[in-house]
Structures are given as structure tokens and as C-alpha cells.
C-alpha positions in Angstrom: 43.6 -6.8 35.0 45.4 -9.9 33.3 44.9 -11.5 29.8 43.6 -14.4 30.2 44.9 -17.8 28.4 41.8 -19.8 27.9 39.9 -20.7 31.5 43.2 -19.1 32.9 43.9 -16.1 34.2 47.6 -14.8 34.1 47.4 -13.8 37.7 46.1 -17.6 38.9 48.3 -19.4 36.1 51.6 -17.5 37.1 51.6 -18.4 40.5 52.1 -21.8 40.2 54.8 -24.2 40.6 56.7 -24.6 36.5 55.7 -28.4 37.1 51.8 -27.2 37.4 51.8 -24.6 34.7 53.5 -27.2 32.4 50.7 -29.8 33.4 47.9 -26.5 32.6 49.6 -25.9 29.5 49.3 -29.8 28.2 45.9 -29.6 29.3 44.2 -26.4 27.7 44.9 -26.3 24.3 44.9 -22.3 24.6 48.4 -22.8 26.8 51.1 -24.0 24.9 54.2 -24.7 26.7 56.0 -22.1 25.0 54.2 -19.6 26.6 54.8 -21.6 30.1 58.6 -21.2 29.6 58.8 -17.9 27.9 56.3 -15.8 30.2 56.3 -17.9 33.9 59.0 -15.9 35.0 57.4 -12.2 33.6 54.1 -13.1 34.4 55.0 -14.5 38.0 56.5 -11.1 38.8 53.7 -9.3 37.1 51.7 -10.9 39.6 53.8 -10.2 43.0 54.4 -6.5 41.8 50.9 -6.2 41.7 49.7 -8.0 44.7 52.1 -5.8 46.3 50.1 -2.1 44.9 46.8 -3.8 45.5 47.8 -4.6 49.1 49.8 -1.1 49.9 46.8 0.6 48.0 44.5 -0.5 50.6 46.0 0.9 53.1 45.6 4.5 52.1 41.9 6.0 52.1 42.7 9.3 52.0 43.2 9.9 47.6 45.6 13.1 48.6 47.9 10.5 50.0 51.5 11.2 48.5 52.4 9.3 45.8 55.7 8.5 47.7 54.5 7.4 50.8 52.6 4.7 48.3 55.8 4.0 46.7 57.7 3.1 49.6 54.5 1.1 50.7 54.8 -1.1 48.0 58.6 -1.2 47.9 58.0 -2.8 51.5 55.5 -5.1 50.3 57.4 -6.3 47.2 60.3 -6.9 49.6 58.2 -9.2 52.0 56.9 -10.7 49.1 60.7 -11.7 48.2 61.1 -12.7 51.6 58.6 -15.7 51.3 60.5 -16.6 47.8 57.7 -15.2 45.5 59.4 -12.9 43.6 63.3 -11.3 43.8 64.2 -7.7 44.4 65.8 -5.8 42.1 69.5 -4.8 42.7 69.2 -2.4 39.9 69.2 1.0 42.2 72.2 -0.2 43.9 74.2 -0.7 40.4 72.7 2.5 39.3 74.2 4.4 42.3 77.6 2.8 42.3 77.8 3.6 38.6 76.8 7.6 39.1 79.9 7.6 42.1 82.1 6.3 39.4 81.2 8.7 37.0 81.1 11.7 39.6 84.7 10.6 40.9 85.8 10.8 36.8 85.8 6.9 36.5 84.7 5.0 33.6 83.5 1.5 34.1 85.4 -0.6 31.3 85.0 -3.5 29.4 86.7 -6.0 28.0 83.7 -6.8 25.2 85.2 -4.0 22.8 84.9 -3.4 19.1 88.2 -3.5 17.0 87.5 -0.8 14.8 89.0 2.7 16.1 85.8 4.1 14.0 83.4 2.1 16.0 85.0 2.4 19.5 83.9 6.5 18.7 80.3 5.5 18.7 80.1 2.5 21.0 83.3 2.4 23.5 82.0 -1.5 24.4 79.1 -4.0 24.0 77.6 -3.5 28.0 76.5 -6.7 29.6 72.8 -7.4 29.5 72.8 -5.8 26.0 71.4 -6.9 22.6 73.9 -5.6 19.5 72.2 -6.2 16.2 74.8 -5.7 13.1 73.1 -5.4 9.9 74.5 -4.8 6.3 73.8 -6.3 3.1 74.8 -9.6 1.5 78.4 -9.7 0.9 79.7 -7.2 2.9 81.6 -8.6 5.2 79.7 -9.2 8.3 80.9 -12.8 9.0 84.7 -10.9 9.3 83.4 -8.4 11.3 82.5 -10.7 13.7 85.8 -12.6 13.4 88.1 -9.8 14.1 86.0 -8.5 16.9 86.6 -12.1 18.7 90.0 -12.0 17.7 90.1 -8.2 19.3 88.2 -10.1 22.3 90.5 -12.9 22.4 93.7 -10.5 23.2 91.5 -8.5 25.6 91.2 -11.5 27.9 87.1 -12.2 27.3 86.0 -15.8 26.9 82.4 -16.4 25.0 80.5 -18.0 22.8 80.0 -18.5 18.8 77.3 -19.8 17.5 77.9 -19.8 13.6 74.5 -21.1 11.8 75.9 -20.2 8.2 79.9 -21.8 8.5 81.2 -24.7 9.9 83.6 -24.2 12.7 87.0 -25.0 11.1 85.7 -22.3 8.0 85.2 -19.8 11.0 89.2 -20.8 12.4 90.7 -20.6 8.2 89.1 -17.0 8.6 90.6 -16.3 12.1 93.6 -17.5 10.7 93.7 -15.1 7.3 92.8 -12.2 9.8 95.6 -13.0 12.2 98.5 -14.1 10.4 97.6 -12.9 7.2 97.6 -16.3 5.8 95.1 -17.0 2.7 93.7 -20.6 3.4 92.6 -21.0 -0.1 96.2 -20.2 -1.5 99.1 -22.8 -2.3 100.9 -23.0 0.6 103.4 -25.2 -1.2 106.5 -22.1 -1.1 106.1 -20.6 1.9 107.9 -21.3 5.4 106.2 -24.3 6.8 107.1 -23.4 10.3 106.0 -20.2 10.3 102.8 -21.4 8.4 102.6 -24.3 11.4 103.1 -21.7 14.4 100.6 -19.6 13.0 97.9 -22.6 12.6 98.7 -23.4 16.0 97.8 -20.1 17.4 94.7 -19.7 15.7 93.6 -22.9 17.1 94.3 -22.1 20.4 91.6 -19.6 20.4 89.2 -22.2 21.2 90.4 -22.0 25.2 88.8 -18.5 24.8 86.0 -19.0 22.1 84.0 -21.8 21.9 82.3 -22.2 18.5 79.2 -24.0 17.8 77.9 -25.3 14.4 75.5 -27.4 15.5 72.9 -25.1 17.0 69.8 -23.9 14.2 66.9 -23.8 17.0 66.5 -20.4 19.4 65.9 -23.3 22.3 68.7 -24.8 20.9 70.8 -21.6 21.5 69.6 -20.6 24.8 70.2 -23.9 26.3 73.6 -24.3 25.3 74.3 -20.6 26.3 73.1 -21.0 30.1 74.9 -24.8 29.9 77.6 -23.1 29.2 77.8 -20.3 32.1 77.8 -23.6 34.9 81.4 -24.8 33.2 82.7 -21.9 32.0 83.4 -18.0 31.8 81.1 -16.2 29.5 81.6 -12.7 28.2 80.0 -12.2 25.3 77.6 -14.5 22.7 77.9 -13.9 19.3 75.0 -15.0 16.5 76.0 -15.6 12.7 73.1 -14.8 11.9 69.8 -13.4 13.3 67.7 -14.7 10.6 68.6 -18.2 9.7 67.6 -19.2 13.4 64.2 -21.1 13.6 62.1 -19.9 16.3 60.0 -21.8 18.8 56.0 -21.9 18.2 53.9 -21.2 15.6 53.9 -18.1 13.4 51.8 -16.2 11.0 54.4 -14.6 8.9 58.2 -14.3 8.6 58.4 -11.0 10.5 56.7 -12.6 13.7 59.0 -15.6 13.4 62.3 -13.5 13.7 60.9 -11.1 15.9 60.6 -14.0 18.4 64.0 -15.0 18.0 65.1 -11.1 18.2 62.8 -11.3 22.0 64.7 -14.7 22.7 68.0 -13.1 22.5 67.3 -10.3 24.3 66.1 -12.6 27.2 69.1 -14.2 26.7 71.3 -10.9 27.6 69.6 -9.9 30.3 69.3 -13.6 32.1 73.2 -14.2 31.6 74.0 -10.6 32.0 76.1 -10.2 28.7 76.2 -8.9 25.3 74.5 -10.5 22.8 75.9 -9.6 19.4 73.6 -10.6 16.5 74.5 -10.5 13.2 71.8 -9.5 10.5 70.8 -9.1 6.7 69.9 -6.3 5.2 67.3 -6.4 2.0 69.1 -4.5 -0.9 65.7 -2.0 -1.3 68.4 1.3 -1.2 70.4 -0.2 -4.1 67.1 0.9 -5.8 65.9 3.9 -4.0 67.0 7.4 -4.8 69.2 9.5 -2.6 71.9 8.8 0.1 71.7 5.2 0.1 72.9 5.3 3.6 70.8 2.1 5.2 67.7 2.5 7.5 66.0 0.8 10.0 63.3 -0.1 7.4 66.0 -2.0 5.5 66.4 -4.8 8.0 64.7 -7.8 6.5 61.9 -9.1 8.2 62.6 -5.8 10.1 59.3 -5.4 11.7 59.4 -6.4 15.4 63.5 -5.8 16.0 63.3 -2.3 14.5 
């Protein structure tokens, strides 16, 4: 059975054009068109998977029937449901099985998305397309840098992506690219030193823009996600990274603060999984184990607003 959104069902909603469920949504106060764009796409499928159990279902009246024989009913069904364009088949089995010969044959699929530090590359040897990356720590401690030297460390690798820097303005984000790199401190008088050297080095820094493209301008998830997939039509993305997770203003209404950032946290994990690359979101830590005994090793707990991205 479906939830149903006011004097609409999910299953009768879902199958309609975008244009209609838009018209539904600015009719019935119950739809908003949030949910239109945000669940159209789920829902629809929802729907075609199952239409396609309902109708394979009926085909078997004996209940012994083997749960198998069902499955591959309703992997045919699903399939000639795709065939008339109401829902698409998942290619997911055939990556799965390509990956396991790789692995069987002593190959490792690699990356180029990889993180700089030799201690991080022990624990996570890439950030895997599709994938949402959430790195916390507390005020102050450097998470803005991280971020830098891992694009930098991307940069080299070959990857091209995406920036999107809601606490810095751009050229603040290339002075820090350019401290990282060259060593250079932008604050510093620069009055004594080689200017050509100083000038090559500027140069190369801002030549990372062929390879990262950073945006300032962006505060609004919709704001994010439309610039994101605008941006796969002209360009090669590898990787998206978010400075930071919580300073994002979501889409909709929201009761409290942990609803509102959960929704961006779900946004962005859409996001990965439409574009098929890794979203690394920065976040903010409260400061609760400054003040609780013990290791003061951070938790999950300690992510602010932590409730739905834990």
C-alpha cells in the first residue's frame, strides 16, 4: 500500500507526466512541489517495481511456488515495463559482476578521487563514485585546508570537479591553494622576496581553475544541485566538494534544525548517486567532548544537528 498525499495516492500521483504532478501539487495544498521533484522519480519506480510483483504474483496459484521462479517473473515484468519507458533497469548486477572478475583476477579498480594524507589513504584508498563523504571536526581545526590540499592532491591526479565554498570567497580559497602549494603566506609582506618566483607561483595556483571550478555564489541545496548537473552537460566532473554541510539552506519547510540539515544531508546523497560521483561534505562538530570525561576521541553523536546524517 502507498501513503497517500492528500486525495492522492502515491501509486496514481507517481505515474504521471512531471508537468501533471506539478499542476496536482499547485492544486492540493497537501502536495507541495518539493515533494513533486524530490520523490517523482522514487515514487514512479516504487510504482513500476510493484506493478511488476502484483502482476508476476498473479500468475502463480500454487503458495509452494519457488521464490525464484517469482523473482525471475518479476525481473521479466520489470524489464517490459522498461521497455514501454516506465521505469529503467538497473545495470547494477552487471557492474557488480565485472567488479568481482577484477578482484578475482587480483585487479583493483582505481581512482583518481584520492585523499592526500598517507594516514587516510590506509582507511579509505579513494572517495568511490556515487558516494556521500561527510568530514567533521570541530571549529578551528582545519577542515577548510583539508579540503584544499585534497583538490590540490586531485588537481595533479588529473580529476576535474567542483567547489562549492559557502563560508570563503573564491580568491580566499586560491591564497589558501597558494600557501599549500608554494608555501607562500598570503598575509605576509611580500615586499623582499623574488617577485618572479612569487609571480610563477601565483600563476600556477590560478591555473587550477581549468581543473576546479569554485563557486561562492551558491547558499540554497536547489541552488547546488542545479549548478552541479549544469555543470556535467559542459564539463568533466569528478568529484563535488561542500564547505560546509550546515550553512546550506534547505528546500521546504522544517520543524527543527535537525530536519533542515538532514534534508540537505538526503539532497546530497541524491546528488552522488544521480551524477555518479563523490560528494565530499564538510561538517561541524559541537565541542560537547571538550567537556565530557574520557577519550575525547569524537562520536557520531558529536555531529551538530547530527540527528538524520548520523
Amino acid at each position: 500500500q502507498f501513503t497517500t498525499y492528500g486525495n492522492y495516492s502515491a501509486s496514481s500521483v507517481s505515474h504521471r507526466t512531471g508537468k501533471n504532478i506539478a499542476m496536482l501539487a499547485s492544486q492540493d495544498t497537501d502536495i507541495d512541489l518539493e515533494w513533486a521533484v524530490d520523490n517523482w522519480e522514487f515514487e514512479y519506480k516504487r510504482w513500476a517495481v510493484t506493478q511488476a510483483y502484483s502482476t508476476s504474483a498473479a500468475q502463480f496459484n500454487d503458495p509452494l511456488k519457488s521464490a525464484l521462479d517469482i523473482s525471475n517473473s518479476v525481473d521479466q515484468e520489470m524489464n517490459r515495463l522498461a521497455a514501454k519507458g516506465e521505469m529503467q533497469p538497473s545495470i547494477g548486477h552487471e557492474v557488480f559482476m565485472a567488479w568481482g572478475a577484477d578482484k578475482l583476477a587480483g585487479k583493483q579498480v582505481e581512482y583518481i578521487t584520492k585523499p592526500f594524507l598517507p594516514e587516510m589513504l590506509e582507511i579509505v584508498p579513494s572517495y568511490g563514485p556515487g558516494e556521500l563523504w561527510i568530514v567533521a571536526a570541530r571549529p578551528g581545526m582545519g577542515k577548510t585546508q583539508y579540503a584544499v590540499n585534497t583538490v590540490l592532491g586531485f588537481h595533479d591526479a588529473g580529476a576535474k570537479g567542483l567547489f562549492f565554498s559557502l563560508e570563503m570567497m573564491a580568491d580566499s580559497i586560491f591564497r589558501r591553494m597558494l600557501g599549500a602549494r608554494h608555501g607562500y603566506n598570503p598575509k605576509a609582506d611580500w615586499s623582499m622576496l623574488d617577485q618572479k618566483e612569487i609571480s610563477a607561483a601565483i600563476s600556477d595556483t590560478a591555473s587550477i581553475k581549468d581543473t576546479c571550478t569554485i563557486i561562492d555564489s551558491a547558499y540554497h541545496i536547489s541552488e547546488i544541485e542545479s549548478m552541479a548537473m549544469a555543470a556535467t552537460y559542459t564539463q568533466q566532473v569528478d568529484y563535488i566538494f561542500v564547505d560546509y554541510l550546515q550553512l546550506i539552506l534547505a528546500a521546504g519547510k522544517h520543524t527543527n534544525r535537525d530536519s533542515e540539515v538532514g534534508s540537505v544531508a538526503d539532497a546530497l546523497m541524491r546528488l552522488a548517486k544521480k551524477l555518479k560521483v563523490p560528494v565530499i561534505a564538510l561538517a561541524q562538530l559541537s565541542r560537547a567532548n571538550e567537556t565530557r570525561g574520557g577519550p575525547k576521541r569524537p562520536l557520531l553523536s558529536d555531529l551538530r544537528e547530527w540527528g538524520r546524517f548520523e
